[in-house]
C-alpha positions in Angstrom: 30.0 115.8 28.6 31.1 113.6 25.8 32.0 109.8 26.3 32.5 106.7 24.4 34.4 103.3 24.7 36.2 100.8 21.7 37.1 97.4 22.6 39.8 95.2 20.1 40.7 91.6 20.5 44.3 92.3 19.8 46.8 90.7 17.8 47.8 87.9 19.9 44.6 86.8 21.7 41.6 84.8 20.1 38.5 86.4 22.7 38.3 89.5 24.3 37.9 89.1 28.3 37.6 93.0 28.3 34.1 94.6 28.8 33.5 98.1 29.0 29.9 100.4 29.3 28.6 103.5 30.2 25.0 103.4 32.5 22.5 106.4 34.1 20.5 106.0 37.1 17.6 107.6 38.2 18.7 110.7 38.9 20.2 110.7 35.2 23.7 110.3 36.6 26.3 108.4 34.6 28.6 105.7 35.8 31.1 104.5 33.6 32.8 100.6 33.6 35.6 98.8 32.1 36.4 95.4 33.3 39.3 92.8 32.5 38.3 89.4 32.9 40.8 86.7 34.1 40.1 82.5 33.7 40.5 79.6 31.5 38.1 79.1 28.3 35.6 81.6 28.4 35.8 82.4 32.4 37.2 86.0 31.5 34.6 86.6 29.7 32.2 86.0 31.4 33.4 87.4 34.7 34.1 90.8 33.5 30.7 91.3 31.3 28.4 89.9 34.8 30.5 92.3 36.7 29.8 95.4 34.6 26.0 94.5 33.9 25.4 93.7 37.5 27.1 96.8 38.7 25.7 98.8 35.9 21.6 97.2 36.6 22.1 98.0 40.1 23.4 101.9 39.1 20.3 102.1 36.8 17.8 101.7 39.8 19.8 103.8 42.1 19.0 107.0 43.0 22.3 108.2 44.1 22.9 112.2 43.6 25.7 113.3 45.8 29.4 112.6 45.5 29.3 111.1 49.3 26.4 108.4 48.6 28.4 107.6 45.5 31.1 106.8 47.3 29.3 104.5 49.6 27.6 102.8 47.0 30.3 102.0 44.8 32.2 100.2 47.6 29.2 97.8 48.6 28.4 97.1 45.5 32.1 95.8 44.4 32.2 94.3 47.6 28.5 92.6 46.9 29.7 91.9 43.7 33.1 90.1 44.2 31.1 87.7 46.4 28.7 87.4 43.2 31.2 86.4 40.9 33.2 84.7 43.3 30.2 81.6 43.7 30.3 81.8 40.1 33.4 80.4 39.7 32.9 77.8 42.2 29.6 76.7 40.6 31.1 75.2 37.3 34.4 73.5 36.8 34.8 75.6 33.4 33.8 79.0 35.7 37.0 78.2 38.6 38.9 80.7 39.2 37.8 83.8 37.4 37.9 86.7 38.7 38.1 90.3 37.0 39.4 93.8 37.3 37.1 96.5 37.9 37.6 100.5 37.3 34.6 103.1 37.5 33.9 106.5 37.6 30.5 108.3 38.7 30.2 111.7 37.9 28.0 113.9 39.7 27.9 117.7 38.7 32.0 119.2 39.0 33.1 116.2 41.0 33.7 112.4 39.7 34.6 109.2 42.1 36.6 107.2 41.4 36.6 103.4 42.4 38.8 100.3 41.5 39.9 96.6 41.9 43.0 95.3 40.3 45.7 96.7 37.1 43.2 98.5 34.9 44.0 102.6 35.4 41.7 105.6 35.2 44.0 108.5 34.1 43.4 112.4 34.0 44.8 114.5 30.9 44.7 118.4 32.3 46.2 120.6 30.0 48.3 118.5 28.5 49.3 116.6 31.4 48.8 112.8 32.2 47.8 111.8 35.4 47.3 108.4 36.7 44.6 108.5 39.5 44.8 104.9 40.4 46.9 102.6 42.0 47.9 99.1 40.3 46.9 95.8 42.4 49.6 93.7 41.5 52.3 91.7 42.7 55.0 93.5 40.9 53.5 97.2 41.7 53.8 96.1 45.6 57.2 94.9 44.8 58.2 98.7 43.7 56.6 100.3 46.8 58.7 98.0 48.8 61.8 98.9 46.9 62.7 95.5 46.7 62.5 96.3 42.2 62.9 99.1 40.4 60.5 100.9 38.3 62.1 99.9 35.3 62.9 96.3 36.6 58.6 96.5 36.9 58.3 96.6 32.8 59.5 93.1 31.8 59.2 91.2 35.4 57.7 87.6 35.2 55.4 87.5 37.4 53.8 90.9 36.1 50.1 89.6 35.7 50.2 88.5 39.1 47.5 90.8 40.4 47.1 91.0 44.7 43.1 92.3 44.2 40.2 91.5 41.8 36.5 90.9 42.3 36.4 87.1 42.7 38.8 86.9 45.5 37.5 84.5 49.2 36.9 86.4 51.6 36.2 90.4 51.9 37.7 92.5 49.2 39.3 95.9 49.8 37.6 99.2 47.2 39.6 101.6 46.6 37.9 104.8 46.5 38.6 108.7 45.5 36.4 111.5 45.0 38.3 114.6 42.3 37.0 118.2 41.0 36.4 118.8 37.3 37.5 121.6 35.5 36.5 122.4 31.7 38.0 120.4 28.9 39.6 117.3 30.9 39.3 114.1 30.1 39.1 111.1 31.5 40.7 107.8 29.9 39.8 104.3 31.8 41.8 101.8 30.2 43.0 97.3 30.1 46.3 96.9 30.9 46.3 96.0 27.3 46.7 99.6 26.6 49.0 100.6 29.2 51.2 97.7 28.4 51.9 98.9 24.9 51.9 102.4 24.9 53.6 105.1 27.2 51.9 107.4 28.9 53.8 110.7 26.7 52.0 108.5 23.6 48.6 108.3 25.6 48.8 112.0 26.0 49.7 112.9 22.6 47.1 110.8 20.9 44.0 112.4 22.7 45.2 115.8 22.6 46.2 115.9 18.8 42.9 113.7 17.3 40.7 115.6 15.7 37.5 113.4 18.0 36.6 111.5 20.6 36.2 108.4 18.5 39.6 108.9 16.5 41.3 109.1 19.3 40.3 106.0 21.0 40.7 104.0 17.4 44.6 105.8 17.5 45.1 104.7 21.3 43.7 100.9 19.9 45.7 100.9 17.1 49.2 102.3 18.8 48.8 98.8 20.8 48.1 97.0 18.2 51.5 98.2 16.3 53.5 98.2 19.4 52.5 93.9 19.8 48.8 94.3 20.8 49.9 91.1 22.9 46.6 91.2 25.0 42.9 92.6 24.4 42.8 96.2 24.7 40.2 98.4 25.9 39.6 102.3 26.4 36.6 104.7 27.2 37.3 108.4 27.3 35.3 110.8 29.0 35.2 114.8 28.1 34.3 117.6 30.1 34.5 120.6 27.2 33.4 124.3 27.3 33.3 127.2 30.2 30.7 125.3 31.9 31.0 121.9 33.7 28.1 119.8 32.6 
């Protein structure tokens, strides 16, 4: 398994409230995390780094090593951590409000789970298809369910930051979970709205499949935003399953 992550400020925005890493845990089982921090000043930032490092520490002395624990673990830990980050913010007047989004994968022999707070996507490319595995915690996504908008209405709606989940929140915060299969040569692609924003999914698809690496294509996916209006930070972290066997 191949992964690695690339970070950009973007052209509009003068810090980057996305943070993104990849940790093992005892068992030498990786979990991968991209968060997109939310707050005035530096709030954003500082939400979504603590979430991933706390998350990520806790990961490092865990000795999960079956696709069931992982499940239960991921959801107490965002749960354990939205109540972390959520004193936080009510500790210092520059720290009120923030909050962040949260998207993580574990992967665990031919399976990954999946977990996730808020608008940032995990997406599966299988054979040249794009699939979005996760569901978008927002106020205008909610508004599509509902039929009340129309998908396309969704694009350029007002109020489309507006998110209904994201670790900071009172009270008890809902994890979205999903456990998938692997098969040999997908990819995984966890990504900041700033990417998804900017660049269609066909673009997504075509940019992983036709760059030459791993790297390349995440500097492509980066600079696609960018050229499109790179209006917010944008963040990506690919993850590769190649050859006959799964490893």
């Amino acid at each position: 398994m191949e992964v690695c992550f690339l970070s950009d400020v973007g052209k509009k925005r003068h810090t980057n409230q996305d943070y993104a890493q990849v940790y093992y845990n005892s068992q030498g089982y990786l979990l991968a995390l991209l968060a997109d921090g939310m707050g005035g000043h530096q709030a954003g930032d500082v939400a979504s780094m603590q979430a991933v490092e706390d998350i990520g520490k806790k990961w490092q002395e865990s000795e999960v090593s079956d696709s069931e624990a992982a499940t239960k673990w991921l959801i107490q830990t965002i749960q354990d951590e939205n109540q972390v980050i959520r004193e936080m913010g009510q500790s210092k007047a520059e720290l009120n409000g923030m909050g962040t989004t949260i998207v993580a994968v574990v992967s665990i022999g031919d399976q990954f789970t999946i977990a996730y707070v808020g608008d940032s996507r995990i997406y599966l490319l299988r054979q040249e298809e794009l699939i979005q595995l996760t569901e978008d915690h927002s106020l205008v996504n909610a508004l599509v369910k509902s039929g009340e908008i129309t998908p396309e209405m969704a694009v350029n709606h007002p109020r489309k930051n507006v998110l209904t989940r994201s670790i900071g929140m009172p009270n008890g915060l809902e994890v979205d979970v999903a456990n998938h299969f692997y098969r040999p040569g997908d990819y995984l692609l966890l990504c900041s709205d700033g990417l998804t924003n900017m660049v269609t999914d066909g673009e997504m698809a075509q940019i992983i499949e036709e760059s030459p690496s791993m790297p390349t294509a995440l500097q492509s996916l980066i600079d696609c935003a960018n050229e499109h209006g790179g209006f917010d930070n944008i963040t990506a972290l690919l993850l590769h399953y190649g050859g006959d066997e799964l490893a």
